[in-house]
VEXNU-68998 format. One record per residue (C-alpha): residue in one letter; residue number from 0; x, y, z. Coordinates in pm, 1 decimal. Example, Ala and Ser with C-alpha at 12.3 -4.5 7.8 and 13.67 -1.06 7.14 Angstrom:
REM VEXNU-68998
["A" 0 [1230.0 -450.0 780.0]],
["S" 1 [1367.0 -106.0 714.0]],
***
This chain:
REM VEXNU-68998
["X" 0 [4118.7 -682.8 -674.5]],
["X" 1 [4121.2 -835.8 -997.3]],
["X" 2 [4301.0 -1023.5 -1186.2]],
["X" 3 [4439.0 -819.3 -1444.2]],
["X" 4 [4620.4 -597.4 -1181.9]],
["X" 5 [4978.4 -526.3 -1023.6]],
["X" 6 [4838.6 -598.1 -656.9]],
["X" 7 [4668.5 -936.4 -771.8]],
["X" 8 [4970.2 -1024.4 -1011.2]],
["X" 9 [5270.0 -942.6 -821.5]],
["X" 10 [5174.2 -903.9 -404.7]],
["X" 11 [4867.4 -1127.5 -381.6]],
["X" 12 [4944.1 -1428.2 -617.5]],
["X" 13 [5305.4 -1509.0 -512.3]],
["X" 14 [5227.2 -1499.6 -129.9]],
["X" 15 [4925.8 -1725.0 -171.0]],
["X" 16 [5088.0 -1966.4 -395.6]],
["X" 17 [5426.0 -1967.3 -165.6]],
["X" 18 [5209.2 -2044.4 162.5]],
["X" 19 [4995.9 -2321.9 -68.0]],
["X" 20 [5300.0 -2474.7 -216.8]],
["X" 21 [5460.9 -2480.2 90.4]],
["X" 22 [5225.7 -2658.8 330.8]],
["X" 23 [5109.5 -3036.6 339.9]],
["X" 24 [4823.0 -3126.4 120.2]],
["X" 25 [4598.7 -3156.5 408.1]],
["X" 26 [4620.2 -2830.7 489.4]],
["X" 27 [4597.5 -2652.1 105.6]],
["X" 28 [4230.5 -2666.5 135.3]],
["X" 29 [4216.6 -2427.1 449.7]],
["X" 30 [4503.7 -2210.0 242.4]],
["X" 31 [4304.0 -2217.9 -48.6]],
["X" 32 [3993.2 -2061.9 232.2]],
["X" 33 [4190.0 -1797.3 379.4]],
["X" 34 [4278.9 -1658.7 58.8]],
["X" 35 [3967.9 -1684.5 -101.1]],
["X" 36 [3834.6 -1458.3 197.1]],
["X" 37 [4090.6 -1203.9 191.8]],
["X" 38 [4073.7 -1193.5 -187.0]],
["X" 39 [3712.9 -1145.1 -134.2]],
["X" 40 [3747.3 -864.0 174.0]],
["X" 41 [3972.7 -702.9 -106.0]],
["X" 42 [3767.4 -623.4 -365.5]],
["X" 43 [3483.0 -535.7 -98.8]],
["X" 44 [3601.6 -297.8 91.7]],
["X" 45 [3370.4 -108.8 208.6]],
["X" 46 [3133.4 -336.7 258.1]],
["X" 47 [3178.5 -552.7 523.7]],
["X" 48 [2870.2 -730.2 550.8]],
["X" 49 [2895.8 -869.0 159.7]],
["X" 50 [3157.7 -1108.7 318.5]],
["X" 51 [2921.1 -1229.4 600.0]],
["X" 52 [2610.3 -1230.7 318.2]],
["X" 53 [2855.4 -1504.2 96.8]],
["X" 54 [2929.6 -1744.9 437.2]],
["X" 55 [2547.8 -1728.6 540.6]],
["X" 56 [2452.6 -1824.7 206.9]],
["X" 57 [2706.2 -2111.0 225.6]],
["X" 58 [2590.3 -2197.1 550.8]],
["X" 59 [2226.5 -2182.3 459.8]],
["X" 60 [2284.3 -2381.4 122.2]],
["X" 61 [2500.7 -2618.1 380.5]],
["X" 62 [2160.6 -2678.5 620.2]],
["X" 63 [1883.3 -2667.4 359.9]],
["X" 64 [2081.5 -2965.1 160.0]],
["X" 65 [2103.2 -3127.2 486.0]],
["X" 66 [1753.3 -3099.0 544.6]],
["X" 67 [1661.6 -3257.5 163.7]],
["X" 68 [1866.1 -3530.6 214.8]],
["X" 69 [1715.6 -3591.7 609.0]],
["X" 70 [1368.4 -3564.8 464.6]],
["X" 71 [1176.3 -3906.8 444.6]],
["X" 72 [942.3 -3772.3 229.1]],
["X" 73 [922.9 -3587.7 -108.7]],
["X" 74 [704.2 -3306.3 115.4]],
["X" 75 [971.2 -3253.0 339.4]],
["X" 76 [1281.8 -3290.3 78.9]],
["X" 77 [1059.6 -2987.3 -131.2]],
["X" 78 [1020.1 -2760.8 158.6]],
["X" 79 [1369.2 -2783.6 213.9]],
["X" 80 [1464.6 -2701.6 -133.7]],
["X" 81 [1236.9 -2437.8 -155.1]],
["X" 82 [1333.2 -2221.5 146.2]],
["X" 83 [1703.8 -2306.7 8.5]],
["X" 84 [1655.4 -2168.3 -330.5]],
["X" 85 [1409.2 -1866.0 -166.3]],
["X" 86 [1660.5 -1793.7 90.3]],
["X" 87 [1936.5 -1749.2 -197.2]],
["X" 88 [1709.3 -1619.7 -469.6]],
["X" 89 [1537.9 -1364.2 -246.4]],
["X" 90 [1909.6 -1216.1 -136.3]],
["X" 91 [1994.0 -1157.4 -489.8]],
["X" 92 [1632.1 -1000.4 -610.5]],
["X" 93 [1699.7 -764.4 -312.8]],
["X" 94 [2019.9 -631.8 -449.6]],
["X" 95 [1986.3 -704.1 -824.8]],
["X" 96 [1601.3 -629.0 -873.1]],
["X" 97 [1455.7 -433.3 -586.8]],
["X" 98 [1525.7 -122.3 -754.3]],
["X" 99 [1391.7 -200.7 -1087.0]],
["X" 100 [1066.7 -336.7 -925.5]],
["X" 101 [1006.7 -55.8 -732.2]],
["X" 102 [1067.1 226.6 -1056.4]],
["X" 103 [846.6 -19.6 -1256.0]],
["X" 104 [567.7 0.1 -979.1]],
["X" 105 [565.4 329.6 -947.5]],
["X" 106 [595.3 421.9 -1361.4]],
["X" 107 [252.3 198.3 -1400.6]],
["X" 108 [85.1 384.0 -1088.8]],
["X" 109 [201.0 713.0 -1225.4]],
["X" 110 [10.1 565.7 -1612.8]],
["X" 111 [-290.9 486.6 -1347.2]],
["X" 112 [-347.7 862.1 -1203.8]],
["X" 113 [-294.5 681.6 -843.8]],
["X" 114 [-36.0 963.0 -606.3]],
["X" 115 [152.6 745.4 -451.3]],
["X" 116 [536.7 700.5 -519.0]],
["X" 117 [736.5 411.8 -334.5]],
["X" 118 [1094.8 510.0 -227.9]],
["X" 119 [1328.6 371.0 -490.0]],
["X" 120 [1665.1 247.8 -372.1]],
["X" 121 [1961.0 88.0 -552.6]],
["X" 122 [2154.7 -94.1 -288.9]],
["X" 123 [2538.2 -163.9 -441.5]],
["X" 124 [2553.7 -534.1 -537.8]],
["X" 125 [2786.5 -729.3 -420.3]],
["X" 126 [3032.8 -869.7 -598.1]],
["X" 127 [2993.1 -1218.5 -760.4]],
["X" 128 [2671.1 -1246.5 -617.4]],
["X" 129 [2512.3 -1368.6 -905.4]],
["X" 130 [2746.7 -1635.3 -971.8]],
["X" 131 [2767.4 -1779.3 -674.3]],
["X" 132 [2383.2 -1767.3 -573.1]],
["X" 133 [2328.8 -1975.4 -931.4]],
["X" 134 [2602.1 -2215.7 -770.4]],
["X" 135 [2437.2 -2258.3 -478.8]],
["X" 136 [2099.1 -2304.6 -667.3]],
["X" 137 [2266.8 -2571.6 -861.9]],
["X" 138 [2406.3 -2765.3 -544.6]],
["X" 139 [2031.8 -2791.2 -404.0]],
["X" 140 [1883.5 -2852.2 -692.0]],
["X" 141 [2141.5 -3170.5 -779.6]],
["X" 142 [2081.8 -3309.0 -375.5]],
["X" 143 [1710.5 -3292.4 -428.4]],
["X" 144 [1737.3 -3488.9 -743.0]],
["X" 145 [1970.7 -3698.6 -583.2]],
["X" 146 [2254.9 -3669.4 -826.7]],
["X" 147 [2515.8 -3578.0 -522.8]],
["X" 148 [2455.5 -3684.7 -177.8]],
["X" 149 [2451.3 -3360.3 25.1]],
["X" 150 [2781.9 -3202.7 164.8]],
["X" 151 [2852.4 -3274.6 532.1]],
["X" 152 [3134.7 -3047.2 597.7]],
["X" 153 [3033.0 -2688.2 586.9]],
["X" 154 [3388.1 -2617.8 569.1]],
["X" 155 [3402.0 -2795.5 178.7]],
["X" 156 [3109.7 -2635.4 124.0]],
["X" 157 [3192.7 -2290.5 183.3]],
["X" 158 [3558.7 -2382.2 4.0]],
["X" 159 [3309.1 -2420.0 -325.2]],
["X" 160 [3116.8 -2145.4 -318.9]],
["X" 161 [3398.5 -1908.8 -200.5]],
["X" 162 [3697.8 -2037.8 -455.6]],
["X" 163 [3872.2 -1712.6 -550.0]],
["X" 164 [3978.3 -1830.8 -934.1]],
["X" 165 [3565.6 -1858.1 -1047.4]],
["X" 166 [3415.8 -1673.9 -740.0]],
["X" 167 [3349.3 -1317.9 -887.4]],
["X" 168 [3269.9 -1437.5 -1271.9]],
["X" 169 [3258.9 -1808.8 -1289.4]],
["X" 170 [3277.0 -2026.3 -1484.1]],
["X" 171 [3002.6 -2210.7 -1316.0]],
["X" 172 [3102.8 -2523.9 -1168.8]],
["X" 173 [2872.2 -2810.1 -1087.8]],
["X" 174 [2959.6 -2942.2 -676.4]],
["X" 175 [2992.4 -3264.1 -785.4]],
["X" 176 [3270.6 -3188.3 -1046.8]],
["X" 177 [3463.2 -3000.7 -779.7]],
["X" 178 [3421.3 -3200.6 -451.5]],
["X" 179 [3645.0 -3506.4 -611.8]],
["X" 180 [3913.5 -3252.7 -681.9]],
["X" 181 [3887.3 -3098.1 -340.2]],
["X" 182 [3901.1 -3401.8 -143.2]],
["X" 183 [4243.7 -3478.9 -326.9]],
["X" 184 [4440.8 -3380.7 -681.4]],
["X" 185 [4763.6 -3388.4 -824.7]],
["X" 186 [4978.3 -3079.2 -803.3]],
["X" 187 [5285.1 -3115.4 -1059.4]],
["X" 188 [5532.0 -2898.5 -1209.3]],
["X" 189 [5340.8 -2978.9 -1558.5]],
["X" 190 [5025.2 -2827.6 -1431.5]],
["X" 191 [5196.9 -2548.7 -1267.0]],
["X" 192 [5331.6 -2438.6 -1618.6]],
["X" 193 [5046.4 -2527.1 -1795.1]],
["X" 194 [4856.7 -2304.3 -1563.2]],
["X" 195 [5072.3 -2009.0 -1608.1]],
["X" 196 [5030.1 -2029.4 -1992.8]],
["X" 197 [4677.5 -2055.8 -1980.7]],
["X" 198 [4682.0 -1772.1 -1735.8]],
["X" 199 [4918.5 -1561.1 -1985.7]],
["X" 200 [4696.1 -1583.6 -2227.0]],
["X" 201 [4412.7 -1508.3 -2083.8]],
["X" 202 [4557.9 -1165.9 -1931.9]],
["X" 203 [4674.5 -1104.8 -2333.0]],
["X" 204 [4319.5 -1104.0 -2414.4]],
["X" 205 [4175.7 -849.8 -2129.5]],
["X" 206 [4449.2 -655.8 -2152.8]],
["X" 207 [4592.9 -609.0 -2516.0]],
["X" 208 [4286.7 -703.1 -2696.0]],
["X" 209 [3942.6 -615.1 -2476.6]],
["X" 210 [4058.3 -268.6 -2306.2]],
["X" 211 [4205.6 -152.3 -2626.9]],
["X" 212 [3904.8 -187.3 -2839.9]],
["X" 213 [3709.9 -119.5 -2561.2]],
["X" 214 [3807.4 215.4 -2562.8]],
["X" 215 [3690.2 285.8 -2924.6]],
["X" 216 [3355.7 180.3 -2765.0]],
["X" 217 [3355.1 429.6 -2488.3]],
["X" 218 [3465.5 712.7 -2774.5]],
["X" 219 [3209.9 628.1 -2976.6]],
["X" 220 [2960.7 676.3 -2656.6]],
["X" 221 [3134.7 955.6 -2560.1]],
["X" 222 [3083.9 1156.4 -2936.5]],
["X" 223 [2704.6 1070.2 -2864.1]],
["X" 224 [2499.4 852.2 -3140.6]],
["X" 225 [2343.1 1155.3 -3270.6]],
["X" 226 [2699.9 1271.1 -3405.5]],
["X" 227 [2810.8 963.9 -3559.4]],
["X" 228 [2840.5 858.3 -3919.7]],
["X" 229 [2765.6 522.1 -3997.1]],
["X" 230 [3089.5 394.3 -4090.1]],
["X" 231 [3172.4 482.8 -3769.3]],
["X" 232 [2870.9 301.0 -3562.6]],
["X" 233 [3000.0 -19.5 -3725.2]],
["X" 234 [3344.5 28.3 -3600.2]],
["X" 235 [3213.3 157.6 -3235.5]],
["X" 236 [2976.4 -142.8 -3262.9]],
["X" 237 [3263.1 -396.1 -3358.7]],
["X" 238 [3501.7 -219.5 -3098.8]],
["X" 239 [3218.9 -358.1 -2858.5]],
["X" 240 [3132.8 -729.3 -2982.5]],
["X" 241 [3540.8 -756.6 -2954.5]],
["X" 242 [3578.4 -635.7 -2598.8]],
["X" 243 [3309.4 -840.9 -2447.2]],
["X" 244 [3429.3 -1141.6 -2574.0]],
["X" 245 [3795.8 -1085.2 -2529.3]],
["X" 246 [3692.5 -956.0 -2164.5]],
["X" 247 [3516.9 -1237.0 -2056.8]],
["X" 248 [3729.6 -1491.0 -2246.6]],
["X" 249 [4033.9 -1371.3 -2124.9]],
["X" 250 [3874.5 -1337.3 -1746.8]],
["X" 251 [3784.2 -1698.4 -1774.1]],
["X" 252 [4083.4 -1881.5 -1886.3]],
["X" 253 [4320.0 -1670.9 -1614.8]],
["X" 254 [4043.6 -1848.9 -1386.4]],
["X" 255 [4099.4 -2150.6 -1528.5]],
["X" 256 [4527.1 -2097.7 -1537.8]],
["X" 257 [4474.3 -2005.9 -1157.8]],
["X" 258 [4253.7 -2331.8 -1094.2]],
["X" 259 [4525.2 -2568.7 -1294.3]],
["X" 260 [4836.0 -2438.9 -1109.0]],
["X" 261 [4604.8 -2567.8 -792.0]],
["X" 262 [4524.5 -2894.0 -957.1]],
["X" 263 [4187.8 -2828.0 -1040.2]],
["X" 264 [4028.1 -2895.7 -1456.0]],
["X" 265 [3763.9 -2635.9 -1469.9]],
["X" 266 [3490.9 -2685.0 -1768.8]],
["X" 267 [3574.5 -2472.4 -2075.7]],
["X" 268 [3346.3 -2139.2 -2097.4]],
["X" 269 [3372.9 -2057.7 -2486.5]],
["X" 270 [3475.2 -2195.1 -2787.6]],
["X" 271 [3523.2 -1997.1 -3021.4]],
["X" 272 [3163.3 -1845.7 -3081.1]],
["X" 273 [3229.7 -1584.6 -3289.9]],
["X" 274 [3318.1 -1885.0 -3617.6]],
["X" 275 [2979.9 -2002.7 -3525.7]],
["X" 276 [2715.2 -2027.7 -3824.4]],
["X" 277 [2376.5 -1988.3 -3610.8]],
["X" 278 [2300.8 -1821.0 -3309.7]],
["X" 279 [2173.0 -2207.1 -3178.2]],
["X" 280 [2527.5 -2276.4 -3201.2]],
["X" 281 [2675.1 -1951.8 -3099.4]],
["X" 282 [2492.3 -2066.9 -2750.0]],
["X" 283 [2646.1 -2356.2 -2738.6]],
["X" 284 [2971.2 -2229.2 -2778.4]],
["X" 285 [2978.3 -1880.9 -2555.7]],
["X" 286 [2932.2 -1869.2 -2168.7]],
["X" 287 [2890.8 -2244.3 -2229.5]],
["X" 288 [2832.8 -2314.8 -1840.7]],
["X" 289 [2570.1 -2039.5 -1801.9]],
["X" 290 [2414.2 -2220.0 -2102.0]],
["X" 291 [2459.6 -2561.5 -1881.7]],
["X" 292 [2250.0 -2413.8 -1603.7]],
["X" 293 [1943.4 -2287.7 -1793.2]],
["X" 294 [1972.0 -2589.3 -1993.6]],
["X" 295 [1950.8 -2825.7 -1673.6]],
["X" 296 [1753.6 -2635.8 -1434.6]],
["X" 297 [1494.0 -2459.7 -1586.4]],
["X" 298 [1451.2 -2550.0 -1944.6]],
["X" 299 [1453.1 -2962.6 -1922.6]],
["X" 300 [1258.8 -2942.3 -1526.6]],
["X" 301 [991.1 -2700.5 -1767.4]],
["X" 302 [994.0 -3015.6 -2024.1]],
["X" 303 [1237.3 -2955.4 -2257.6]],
["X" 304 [1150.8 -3022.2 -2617.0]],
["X" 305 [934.3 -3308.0 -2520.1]],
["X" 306 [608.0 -3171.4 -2428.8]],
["X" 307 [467.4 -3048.7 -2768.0]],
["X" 308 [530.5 -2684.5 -3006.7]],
["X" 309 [361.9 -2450.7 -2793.3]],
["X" 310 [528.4 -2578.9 -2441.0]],
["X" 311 [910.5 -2628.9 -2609.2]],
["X" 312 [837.5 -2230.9 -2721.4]],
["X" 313 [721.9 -2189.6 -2384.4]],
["X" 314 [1012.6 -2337.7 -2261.3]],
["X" 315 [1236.9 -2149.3 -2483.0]],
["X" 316 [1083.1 -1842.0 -2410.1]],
["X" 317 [1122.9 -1864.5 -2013.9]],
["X" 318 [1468.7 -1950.1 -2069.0]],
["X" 319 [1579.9 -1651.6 -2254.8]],
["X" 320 [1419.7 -1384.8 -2037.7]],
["X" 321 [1529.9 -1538.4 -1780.1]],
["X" 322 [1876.2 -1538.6 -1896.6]],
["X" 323 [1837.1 -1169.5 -1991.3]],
["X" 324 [1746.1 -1068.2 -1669.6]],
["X" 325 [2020.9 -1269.7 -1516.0]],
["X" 326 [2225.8 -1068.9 -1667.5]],
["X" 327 [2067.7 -673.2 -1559.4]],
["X" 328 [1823.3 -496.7 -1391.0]],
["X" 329 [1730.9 -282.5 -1713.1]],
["X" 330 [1443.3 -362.4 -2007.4]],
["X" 331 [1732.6 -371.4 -2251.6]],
["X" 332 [1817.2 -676.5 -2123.2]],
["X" 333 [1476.3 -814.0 -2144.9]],
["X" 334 [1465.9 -730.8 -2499.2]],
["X" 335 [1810.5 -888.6 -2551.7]],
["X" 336 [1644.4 -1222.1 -2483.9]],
["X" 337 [1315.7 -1179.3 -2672.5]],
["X" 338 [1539.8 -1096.0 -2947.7]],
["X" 339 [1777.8 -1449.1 -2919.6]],
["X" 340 [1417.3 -1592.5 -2848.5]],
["X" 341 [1274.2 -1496.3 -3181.1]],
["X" 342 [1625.2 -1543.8 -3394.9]],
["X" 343 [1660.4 -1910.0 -3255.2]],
["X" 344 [1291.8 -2028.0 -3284.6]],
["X" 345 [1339.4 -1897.5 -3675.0]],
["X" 346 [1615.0 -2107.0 -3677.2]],
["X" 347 [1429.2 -2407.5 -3552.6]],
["X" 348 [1177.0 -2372.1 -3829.4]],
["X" 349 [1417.7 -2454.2 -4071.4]],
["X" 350 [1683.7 -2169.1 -4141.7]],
["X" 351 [1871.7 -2379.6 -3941.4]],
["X" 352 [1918.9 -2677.3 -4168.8]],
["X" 353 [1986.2 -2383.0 -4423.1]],
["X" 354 [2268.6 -2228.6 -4243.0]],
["X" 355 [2437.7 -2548.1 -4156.4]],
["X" 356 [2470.7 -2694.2 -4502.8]],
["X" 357 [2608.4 -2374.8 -4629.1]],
["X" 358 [2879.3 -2219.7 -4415.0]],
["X" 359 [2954.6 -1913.7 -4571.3]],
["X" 360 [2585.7 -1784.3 -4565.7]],
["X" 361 [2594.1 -1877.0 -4162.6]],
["X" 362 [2901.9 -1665.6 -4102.8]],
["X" 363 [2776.8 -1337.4 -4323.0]],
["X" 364 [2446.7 -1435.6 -4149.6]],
["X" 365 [2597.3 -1389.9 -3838.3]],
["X" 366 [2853.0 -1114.6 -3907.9]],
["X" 367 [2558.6 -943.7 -3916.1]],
["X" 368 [2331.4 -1047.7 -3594.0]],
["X" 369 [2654.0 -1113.5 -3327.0]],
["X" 370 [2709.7 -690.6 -3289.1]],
["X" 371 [2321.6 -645.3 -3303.6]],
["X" 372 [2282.4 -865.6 -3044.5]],
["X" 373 [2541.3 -693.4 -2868.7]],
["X" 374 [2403.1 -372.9 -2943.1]],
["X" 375 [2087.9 -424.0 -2744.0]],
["X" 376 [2289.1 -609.1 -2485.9]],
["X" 377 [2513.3 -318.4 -2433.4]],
["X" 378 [2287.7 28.8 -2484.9]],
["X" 379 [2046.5 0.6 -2164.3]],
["X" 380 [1858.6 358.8 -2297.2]],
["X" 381 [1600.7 249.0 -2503.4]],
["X" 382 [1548.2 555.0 -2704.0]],
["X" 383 [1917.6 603.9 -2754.6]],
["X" 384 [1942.5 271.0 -2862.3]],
["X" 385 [1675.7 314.6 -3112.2]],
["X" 386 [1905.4 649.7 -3225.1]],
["X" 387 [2228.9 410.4 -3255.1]],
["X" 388 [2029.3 203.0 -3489.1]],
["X" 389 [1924.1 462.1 -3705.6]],
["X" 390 [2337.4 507.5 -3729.8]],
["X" 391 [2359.8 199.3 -3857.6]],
["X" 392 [2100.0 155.2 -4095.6]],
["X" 393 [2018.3 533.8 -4235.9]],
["X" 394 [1678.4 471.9 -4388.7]],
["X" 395 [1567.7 410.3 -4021.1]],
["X" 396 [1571.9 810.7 -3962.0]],
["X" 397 [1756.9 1144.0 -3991.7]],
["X" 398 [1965.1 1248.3 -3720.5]],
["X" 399 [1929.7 1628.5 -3669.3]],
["X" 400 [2254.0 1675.8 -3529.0]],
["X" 401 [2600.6 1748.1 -3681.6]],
["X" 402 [2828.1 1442.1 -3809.7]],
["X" 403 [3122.3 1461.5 -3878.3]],
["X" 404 [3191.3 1269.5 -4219.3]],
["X" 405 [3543.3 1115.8 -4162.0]],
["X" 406 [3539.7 1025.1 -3793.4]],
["X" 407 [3583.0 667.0 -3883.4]],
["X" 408 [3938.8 753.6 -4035.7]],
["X" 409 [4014.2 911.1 -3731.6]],
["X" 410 [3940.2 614.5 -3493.7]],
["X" 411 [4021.1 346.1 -3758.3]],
["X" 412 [4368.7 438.2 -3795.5]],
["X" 413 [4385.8 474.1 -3389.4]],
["X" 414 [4237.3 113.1 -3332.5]],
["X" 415 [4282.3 -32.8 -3648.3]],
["X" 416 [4579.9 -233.0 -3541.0]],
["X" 417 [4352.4 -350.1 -3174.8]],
["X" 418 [4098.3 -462.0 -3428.3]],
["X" 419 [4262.2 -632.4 -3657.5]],
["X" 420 [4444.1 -870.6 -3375.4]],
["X" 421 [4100.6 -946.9 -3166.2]],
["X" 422 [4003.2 -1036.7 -3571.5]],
["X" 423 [4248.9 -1275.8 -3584.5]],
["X" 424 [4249.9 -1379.8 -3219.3]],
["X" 425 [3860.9 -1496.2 -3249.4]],
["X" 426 [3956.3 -1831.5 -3413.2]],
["X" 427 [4232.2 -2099.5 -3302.2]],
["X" 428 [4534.4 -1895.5 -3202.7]],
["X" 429 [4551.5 -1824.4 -2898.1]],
["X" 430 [4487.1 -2182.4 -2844.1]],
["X" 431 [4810.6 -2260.8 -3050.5]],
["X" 432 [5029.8 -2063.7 -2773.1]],
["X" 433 [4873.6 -2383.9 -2549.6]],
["X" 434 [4991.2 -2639.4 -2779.0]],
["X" 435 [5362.6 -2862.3 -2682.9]],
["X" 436 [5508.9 -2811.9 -3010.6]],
["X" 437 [5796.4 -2528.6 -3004.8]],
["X" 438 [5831.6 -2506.7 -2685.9]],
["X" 439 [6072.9 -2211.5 -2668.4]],
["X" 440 [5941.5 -2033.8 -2875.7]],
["X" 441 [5633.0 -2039.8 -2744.0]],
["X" 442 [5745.6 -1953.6 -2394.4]],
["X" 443 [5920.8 -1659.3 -2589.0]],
["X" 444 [5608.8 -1505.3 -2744.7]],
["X" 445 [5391.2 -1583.9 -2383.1]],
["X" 446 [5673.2 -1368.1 -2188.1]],
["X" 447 [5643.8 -1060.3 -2487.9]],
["X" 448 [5279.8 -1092.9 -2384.1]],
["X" 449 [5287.6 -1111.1 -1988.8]],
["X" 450 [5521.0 -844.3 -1989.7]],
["X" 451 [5333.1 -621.2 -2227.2]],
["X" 452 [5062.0 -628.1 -2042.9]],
["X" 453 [5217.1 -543.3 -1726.7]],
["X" 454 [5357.1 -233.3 -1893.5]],
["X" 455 [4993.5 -167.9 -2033.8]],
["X" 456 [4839.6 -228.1 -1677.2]],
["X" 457 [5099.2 -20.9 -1474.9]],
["X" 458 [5021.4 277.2 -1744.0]],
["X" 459 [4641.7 249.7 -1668.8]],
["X" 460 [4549.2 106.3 -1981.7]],
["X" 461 [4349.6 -105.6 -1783.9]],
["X" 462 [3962.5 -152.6 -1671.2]],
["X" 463 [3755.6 -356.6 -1442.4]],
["X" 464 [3622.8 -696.1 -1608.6]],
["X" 465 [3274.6 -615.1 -1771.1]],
["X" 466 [3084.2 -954.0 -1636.7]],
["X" 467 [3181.3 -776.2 -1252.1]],
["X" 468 [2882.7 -604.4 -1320.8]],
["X" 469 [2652.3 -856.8 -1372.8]],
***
């Protein structure tokens, strides 16, 4: 079930919210439980045992920060955050990685002459698994250092890890930021509303902006790269750096509009990337609490910038394949972060201070590298990602099959008008339909756009969120 849906929107939502709304405060939390599980039993159907893997990786986080905070010595407190993290880490290299090991093995014994092949499997992973084991990894990690004292109801424990609004896709939320609110918040009409806007919104930008140009993507993939002019990779490619922000966007301020209407503040996940003038800053501004994490538990614990040139690139370096495999099982992905590795350490040596003092070189600069990025993030074929490049810039190679000269007129003039409004969306306005001032007509615009959507969504002109597959 997600969010963008007529059984989320109109059977789940209203139920849950009349049985919340409607019981004493000191029983919300145990609403707020329930419906996280069935919301989770929902989307896993299927798959029973994904529901018992997320409460025995609560309950494990639950005893191994129990354990660091028992310990008397730093020995102990370790051990304990080790098997924690292990326990956690090991569930989701099973599921995420195991199959990609194994193919890798066997590839390098095949290189070696040695006749042996290991039985490859692919288990289906479950959903939100990597955002709430990196939750869970944060939790341990902030008892060890003593930033939080550890949790001692399992119950408030599993309530974090298993909060339906930022379960499946985040944003990541630090326990200690979400504890005070748990323990006790305000619930008013002006948060109510406020959450419905930023909810609105949000479904605006999966709906009528991602899954629209997101389509032009899949055409463009479906025509094959070999067949496509280059005016037309562009346009496939932009179709693509659109959707994935719009997607994700969108997915995380409904999460946020469902948190609010509970009376939780959830950290902002993006703002506005795309105007950004450096890919340094770009990662500052998108997935911003992914880029929290990395930042706090593996780059700074490695040393930060601190420890000398060849140890901050070290640093740097661990971060952004790490990231990139966070993200798939696939050597695409690995690339992906070399790539961001290489751009931002050129950046550091002084294009930087270039790009920041004049603006409109940063933006061309990055009109151009945002869809490349993108590009390697999205092709996971190697060699047909090497083709789509040669789409893009011709004096890369000749493609030996037959293009068809004006199949970006076709497609422009079928997504030109998507394209154009996730153009102008990528700045401040869909902010602005946040804002107090005209109030009515505001409200007017936000009900054109919830209701537009529904239409679009009970059509099926909708898809599952992207980040539900990493």
């Amino acid at each position: 079930m997600v969010f963008s849906s007529i059984d989320f929107i109109f059977h789940f939502l209203p139920v849950f919210l009349a049985i919340y709304f409607l019981v004493p405060f000191s029983c919300k939390n145990w609403i707020l439980f329930g419906g996280s599980l069935c919301f989770y039993l929902y989307g896993t159907q299927g798959h029973p045992l994904y529901i018992g893997m997320l409460l025995f990786s609560s309950a494990a986080a639950y005893l191994a920060g129990r354990g660091i905070e028992k310990s008397r010595n730093k020995r102990g407190k370790r051990i304990y955050l080790l098997a924690g993290l292990g326990y956690s880490l090991g569930v989701l290299a099973v599921f995420k990685y195991s199959g990609f090991i194994i193919e890798n093995i066997n590839l390098l014994m095949n290189m070696a002459g040695v006749p042996v092949r290991i039985p490859s499997v692919r288990p289906s992973l479950p959903l939100g698994i990597s955002f709430y084991t990196f939750q869970i990894c944060s939790y341990l990690m902030d008892v060890y250092r003593g930033a939080i004292r550890a949790e001692r109801s399992l119950f408030r424990l599993m309530g974090y890890v298993c909060m339906f609004p930022q379960l499946l896709s985040g944003p990541l939320i630090r326990y200690g930021k979400l504890v005070r609110e748990w323990k006790g918040r305000e619930h008013s009409m002006e948060g109510f509303e406020e959450g419905i806007r930023i909810f609105t919104v949000g479904l605006g930008m999966k709906v009528l902006i991602a899954n629209q140009v997101g389509n032009l993507w899949r055409q463009t993939t479906a025509i094959g790269f070999e067949s496509i002019s280059t005016p037309m990779a562009w346009l496939g490619l932009m179709g693509y750096t659109l959707q994935i922000y719009f997607d994700f966007y969108g997915y995380s301020m409904m999460a946020s509009g469902l948190g609010r209407i509970m009376g939780f503040h959830f950290p902002d996940n993006f703002r506005q990337p795309y105007l950004s003038v450096s890919m340094t800053e770009f990662w500052r501004r998108w997935h911003i609490t992914l880029g929290e994490w990395f930042r706090d538990y593996v780059y700074i614990p490695l040393g930060g910038s601190r420890t000398g040139t060849w140890r901050t690139l070290r640093n740097l370096l661990a971060v952004w394949l790490l990231t990139g495999l966070w993200h798939g099982d696939s050597w695409n992905y690995i690339l992906w972060g070399v790539v961001l590795f290489l751009i931002i350490v050129i950046e550091k040596l002084g294009l930087l201070r270039i790009l920041e003092r004049y603006h409109i070189l940063g933006h061309l600069y990055m009109a151009f590298w945002i869809p490349i990025s993108w590009l390697i993030f999205a092709v996971e074929d190697l060699p047909m990602l090497w083709v789509y490049l040669t789409r893009l810039f011709p004096f890369l190679g000749k493609s030996s099959a037959a293009v068809f000269s004006g199949d970006y007129l076709k497609y422009g003039k079928i997504y030109g008008i998507s394209l154009l409004l996730g153009i102008l969306c990528i700045g401040a306005l869909p902010e602005k339909l946040l804002g107090r001032k005209h109030r009515f007509l505001t409200a007017a615009v936000l009900l054109v756009i919830f209701w537009f959507s529904i239409y679009c969504i009970w059509k099926g002109m909708d898809d599952p969120f992207l980040y539900f597959s990493f």
